[in-house]
N, C-alpha and C positions, 0 to 999 in steps of 0.2 A: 505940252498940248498933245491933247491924242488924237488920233485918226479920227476917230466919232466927231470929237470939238470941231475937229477941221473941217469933215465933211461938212456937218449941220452949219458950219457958219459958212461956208462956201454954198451954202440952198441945192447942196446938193443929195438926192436920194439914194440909198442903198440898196441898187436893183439886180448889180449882177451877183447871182451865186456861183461860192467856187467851192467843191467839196474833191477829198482825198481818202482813202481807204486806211485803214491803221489796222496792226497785230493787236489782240488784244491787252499784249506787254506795252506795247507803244503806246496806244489810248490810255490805258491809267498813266502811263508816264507825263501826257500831255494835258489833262487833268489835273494831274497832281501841282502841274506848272500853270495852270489856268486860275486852280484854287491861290497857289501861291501869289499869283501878281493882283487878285482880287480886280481881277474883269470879268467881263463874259467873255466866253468861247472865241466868239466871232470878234470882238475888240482886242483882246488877246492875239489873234490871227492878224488881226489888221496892223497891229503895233509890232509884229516880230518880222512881217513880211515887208510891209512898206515904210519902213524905218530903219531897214537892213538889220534888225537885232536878233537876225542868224547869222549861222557859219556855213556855207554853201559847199560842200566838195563837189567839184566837176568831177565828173567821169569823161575819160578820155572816148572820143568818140569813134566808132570799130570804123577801121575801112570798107572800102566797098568789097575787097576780099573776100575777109571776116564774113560783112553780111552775106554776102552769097554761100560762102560756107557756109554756118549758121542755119540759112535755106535752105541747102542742098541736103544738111545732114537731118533736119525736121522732115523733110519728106521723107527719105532714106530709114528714120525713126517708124514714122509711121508705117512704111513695107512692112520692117521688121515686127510691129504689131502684129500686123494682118496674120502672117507666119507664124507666129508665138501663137495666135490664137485658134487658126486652120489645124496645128500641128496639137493642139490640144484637144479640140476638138476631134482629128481623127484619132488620138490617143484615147479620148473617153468612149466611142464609138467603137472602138475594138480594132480598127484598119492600122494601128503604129504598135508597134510592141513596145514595152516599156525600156528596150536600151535602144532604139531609135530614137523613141520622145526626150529621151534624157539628153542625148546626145546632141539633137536640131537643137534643144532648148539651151545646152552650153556653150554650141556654136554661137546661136543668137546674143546670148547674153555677153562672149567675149566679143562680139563683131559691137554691140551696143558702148561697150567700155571701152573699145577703139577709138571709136567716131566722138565719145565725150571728151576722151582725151586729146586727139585733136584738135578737136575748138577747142577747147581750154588753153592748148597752147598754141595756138592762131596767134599772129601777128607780137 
């Protein structure tokens, strides 16, 4: 029996929508398995979610640490923007010579590679 059978005989209406974003690799992937079971979309969806006929990987969930990290270095990110882009701008503008610009801009970019690597190996 499928979800649809079940609903419809339980007098029940399909009123809440639930949608998800997909790559465009993913979407024909998911198609291709929609074509394959010979449902719709949404009966397809219905039968793989509420019938557990997925495999679910949990991702472990970050500490409070992590998340604050993670915070601390998105702001920290975006200074470094700001910088990357003042320092560019005074560079187009004639006020930075060009082994100055080169210079704040390799600092920037090693201090960016820093702060990734980092949270990357947080917790």
């Amino acid at each position: 029996m499928t979800s649809k059978t079940k609903t419809k005989a339980e007098g029940e209406k399909l009123t809440k929508p639930v949608s998800f974003r997909l790559t465009a690799a993913d979407h024909a992937a998911y198609l291709a398995k929609v074509r394959a079971s010979g449902l719709k979309p949404s009966e397809f969806f219905r039968e793989c979610v509420l019938q557990n006929r997925t495999q679910i990987v949990a991702r472990p969930k970050p500490s409070p640490e992590r998340s604050q990290l993670v915070y601390l270095m998105n702001k920290a990110g975006n200074n470094i923007n700001q910088l990357a882009h003042r320092a560019n701008a005074d560079h187009l503008a004639g006020f930075v010579s060009e082994a100055t610009y080169t210079r704040i801009l390799a600092q920037l970019e090693m201090l960016a590679r820093y702060m990734k690597s980092a949270v990357k190996d947080a917790d």
